[in-house]
C-alpha positions as CSV (number, residue, x, y, z in Angstrom):
1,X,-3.6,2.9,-12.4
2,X,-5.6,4.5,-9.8
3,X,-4.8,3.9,-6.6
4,X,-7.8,4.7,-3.7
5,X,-6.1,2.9,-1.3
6,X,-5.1,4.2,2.7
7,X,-0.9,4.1,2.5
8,X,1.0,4.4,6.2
9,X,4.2,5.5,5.2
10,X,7.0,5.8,8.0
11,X,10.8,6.1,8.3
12,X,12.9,2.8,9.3
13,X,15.8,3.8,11.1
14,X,16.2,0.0,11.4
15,X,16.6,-0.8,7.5
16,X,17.2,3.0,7.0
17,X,14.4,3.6,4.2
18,X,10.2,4.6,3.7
19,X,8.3,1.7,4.7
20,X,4.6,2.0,3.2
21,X,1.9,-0.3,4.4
22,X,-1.5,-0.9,3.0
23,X,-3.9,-2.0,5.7
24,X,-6.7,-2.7,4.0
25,X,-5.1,-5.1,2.0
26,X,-3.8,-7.8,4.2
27,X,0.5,-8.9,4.2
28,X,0.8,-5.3,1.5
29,X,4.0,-3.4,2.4
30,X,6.4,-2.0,0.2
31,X,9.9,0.0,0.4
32,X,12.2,2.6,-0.6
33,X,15.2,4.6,-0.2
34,X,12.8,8.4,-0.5
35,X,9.6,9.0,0.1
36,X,8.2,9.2,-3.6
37,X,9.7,6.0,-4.6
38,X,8.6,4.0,-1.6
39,X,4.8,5.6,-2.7
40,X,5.5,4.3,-6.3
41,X,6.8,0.5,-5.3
42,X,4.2,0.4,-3.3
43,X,1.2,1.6,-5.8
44,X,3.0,-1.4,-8.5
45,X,2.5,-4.0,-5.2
46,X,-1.0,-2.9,-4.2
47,X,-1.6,-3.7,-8.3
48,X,0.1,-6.9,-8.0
49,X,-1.9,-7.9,-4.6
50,X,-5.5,-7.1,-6.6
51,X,-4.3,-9.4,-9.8
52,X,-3.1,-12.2,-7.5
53,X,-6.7,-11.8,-5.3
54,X,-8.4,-12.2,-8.7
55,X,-6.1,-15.1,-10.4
56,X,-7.0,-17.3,-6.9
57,X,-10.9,-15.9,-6.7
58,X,-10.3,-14.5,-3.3
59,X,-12.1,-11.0,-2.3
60,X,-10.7,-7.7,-3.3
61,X,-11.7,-5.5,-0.1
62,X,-12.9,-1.5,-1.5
63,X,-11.0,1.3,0.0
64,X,-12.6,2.8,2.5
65,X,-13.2,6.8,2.8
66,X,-12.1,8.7,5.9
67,X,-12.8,11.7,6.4
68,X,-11.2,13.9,9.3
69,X,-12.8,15.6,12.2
70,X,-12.1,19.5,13.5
């Protein structure tokens, strides 16, 4: 799976693990206790969001490129 999407990851103190949202795909978050595995849940929900987009028709949005400015 190749995953092109932008991922916000950020610590919870709250729930005390990575929280990783996608915002290019609308409602897609994921979790976990380190880093790496809150990257790999979320790479298996970002998968799970395009099948369910395509089982109901809806629009798949592309990931967008950014590049950064010196």
């Amino acid at each position: 799976m190749s995953i092109k999407y932008k991922m916000i990851i950020y610590w919870s103190r709250e729930d005390n693990t990575f929280i990783v949202e996608v915002p290019e795909l609308p409602g897609c978050m994921a979790d976990g206790s380190t880093y790496q595995e809150a990257v790999v849940n979320a790479e298996v929900v970002i998968q799970e969001w395009i099948d369910i987009a395509k089982e109901l028709s809806r629009p798949i949005p592309e990931p967008t490129e950014h590049l950064l400015s010196a």
